[in-house]
BAKOL-867542 format. One record per residue: x, y, z of N, C-alpha, C in turn; residue number from 1. Coordinates in steps of 0.001 Angstrom, whole numbers, m for minus. Last residue first. Example, Ala and Ser with C-alpha at 12.3 -4.5 7.8 and 13.67 -1.06 7.14 Angstrom:
SITE      n_px      n_py      n_pz     ca_px     ca_py     ca_pz      c_px      c_py      c_pz     n
SITE     12850     m2250      7080     13670     m1060      7140     12900        30      7870     2
SITE     13190     m5690      7800     12300     m4500      7800     13200     m3300      7800     1
//
This chain:
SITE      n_px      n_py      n_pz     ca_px     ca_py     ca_pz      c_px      c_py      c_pz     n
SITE      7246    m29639     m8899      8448    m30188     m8135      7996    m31683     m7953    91
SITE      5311    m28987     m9084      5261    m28885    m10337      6531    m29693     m9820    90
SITE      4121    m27425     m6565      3635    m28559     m6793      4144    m29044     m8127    89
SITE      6108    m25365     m6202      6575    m26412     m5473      5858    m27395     m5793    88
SITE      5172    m23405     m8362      6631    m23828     m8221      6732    m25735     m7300    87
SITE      2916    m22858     m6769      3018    m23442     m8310      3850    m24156     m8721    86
SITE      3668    m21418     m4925      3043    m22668     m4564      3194    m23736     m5701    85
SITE      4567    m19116     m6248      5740    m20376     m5407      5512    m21642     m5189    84
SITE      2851    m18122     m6496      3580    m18668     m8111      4884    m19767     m7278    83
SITE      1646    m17682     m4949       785    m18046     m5643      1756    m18804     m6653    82
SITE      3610    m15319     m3537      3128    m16456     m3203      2580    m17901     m3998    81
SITE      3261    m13687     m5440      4439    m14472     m5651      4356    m15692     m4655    80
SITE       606    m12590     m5514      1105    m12971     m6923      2447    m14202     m6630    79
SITE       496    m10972     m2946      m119    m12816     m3027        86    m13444     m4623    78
SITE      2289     m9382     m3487      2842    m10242     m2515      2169    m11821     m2557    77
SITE       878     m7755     m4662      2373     m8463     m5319      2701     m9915     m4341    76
SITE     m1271     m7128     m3516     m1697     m7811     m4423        43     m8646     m4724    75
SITE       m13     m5667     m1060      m689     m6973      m721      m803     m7833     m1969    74
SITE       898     m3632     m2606      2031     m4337     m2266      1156     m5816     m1964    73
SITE     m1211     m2259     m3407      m375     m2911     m4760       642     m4177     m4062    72
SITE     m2262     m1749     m1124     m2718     m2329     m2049     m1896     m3480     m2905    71
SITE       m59       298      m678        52      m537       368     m1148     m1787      m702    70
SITE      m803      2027     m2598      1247      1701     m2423       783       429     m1914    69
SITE     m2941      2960     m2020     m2843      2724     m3326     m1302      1152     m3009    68
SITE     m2253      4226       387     m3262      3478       472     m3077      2274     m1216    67
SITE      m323      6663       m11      m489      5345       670      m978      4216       514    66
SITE     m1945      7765     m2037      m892      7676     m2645      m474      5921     m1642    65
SITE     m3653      9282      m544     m4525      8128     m1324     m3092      7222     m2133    64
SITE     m2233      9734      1433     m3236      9009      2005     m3978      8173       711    63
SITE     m1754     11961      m236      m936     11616       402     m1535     10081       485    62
SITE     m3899     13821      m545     m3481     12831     m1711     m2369     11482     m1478    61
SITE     m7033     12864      1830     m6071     13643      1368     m4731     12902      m146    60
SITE    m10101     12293       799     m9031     11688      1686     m7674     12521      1135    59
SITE    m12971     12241       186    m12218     13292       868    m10693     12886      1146    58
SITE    m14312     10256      m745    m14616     10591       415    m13661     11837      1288    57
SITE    m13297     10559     m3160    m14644     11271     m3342    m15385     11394     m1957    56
SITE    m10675      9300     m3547    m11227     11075     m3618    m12141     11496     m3174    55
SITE    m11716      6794     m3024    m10824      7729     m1651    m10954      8932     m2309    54
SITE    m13036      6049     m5217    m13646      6256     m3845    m12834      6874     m2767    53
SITE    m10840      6179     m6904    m12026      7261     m6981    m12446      7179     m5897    52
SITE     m8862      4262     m6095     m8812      5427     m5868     m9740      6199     m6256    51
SITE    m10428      1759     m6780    m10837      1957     m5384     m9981      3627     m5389    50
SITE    m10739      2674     m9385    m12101      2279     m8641    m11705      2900     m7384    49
SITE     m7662      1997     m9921     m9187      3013    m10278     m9829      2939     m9723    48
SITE     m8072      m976     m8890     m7608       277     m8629     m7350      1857     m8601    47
SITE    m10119     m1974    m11188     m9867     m2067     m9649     m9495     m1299     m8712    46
SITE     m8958     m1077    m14025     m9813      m674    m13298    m10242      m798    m11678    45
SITE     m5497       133    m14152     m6259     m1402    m13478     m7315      m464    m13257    44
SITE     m4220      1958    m14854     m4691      1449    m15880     m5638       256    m15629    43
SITE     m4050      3941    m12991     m4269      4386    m14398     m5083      3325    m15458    42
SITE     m2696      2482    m11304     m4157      3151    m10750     m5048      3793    m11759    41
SITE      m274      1968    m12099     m1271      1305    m11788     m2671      1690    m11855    40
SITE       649      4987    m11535       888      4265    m12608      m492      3326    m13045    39
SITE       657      4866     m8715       m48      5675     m9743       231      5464    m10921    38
SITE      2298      2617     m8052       899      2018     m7987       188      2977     m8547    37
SITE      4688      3181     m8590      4488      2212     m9653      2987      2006     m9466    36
SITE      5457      4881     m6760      5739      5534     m8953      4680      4399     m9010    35
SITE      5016      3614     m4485      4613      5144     m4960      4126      4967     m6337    34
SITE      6880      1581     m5335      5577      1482     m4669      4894      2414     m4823    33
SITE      9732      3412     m4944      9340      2490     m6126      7636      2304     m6086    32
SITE      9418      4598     m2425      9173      5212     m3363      9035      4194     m4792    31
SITE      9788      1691      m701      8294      2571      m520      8312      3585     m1309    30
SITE     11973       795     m1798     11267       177     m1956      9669      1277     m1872    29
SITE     13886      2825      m496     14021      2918     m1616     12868      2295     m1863    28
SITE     13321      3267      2350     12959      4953      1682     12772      3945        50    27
SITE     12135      1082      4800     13139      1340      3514     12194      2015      2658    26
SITE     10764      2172      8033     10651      1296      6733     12145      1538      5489    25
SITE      9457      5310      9215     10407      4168      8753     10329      3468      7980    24
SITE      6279      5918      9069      7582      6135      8798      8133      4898      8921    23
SITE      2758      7321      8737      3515      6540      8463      4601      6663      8207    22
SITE      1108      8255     11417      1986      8493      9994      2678      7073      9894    21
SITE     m1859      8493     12304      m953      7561     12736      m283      7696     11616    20
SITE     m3805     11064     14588     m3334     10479     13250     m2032      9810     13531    19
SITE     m4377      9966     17726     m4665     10734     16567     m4406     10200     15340    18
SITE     m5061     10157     21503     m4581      9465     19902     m4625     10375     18957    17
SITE     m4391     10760     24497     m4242     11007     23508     m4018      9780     22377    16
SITE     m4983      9327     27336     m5618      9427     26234     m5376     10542     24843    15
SITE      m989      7694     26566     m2717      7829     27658     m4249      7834     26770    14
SITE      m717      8154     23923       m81      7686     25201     m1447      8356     25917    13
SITE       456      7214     20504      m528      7465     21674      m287      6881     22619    12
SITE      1467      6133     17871      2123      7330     18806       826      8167     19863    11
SITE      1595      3610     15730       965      4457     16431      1578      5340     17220    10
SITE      2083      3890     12152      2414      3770     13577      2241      4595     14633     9
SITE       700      2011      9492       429      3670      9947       987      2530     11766     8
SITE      2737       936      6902      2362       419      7922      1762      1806      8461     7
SITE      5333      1159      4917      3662      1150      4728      2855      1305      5663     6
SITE      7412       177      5002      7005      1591      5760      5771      2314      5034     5
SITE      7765     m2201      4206      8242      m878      3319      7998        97      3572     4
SITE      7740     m3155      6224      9608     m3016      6624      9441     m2476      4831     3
SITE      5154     m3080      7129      6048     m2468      7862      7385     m2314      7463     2
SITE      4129     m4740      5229      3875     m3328      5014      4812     m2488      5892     1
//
């Protein structure tokens, strides 16, 4: 999540905390992620789902846009995993 700048980073020193933005990362991958998980969110009930519940607790759009991005990415990620494993027992 970090190197698509998914990740929330912290910026607290002593006792200050707060909100943790999210930056860096690669601009191109974390807008692809964007387009593709409202997209998503359209048509996977799951994901539906879980973006109604971030509206309905308030969460800003940004945050639901995040949240969505960072989702999609865990689910891709255990898709290709999954298909590697596949790969190597078929070997």
């Amino acid at each position: 999540a970090k190197l698509a700048g998914l990740a929330p980073i912290a910026n607290d020193s002593g006792k200050r905390s707060g909100r943790r933005p999210v930056r860096g990362g690669r601009a191109g991958p974390r807008g692809v992620l964007f387009l593709v998980a409202s997209i998503v969110a359209k048509y996977d009930p799951h994901l539906a789902a879980f973006k109604q519940r971030l509206q309905t607790a308030g969460k800003e759009k940004m945050v639901i846009r995040i949240a969505l991005a960072r989702k999609l990415l865990v689910i891709l990620n255990a898709k290709a995993r999954d298909a590697r494993n596949e790969f190597a027992n078929a070997t």
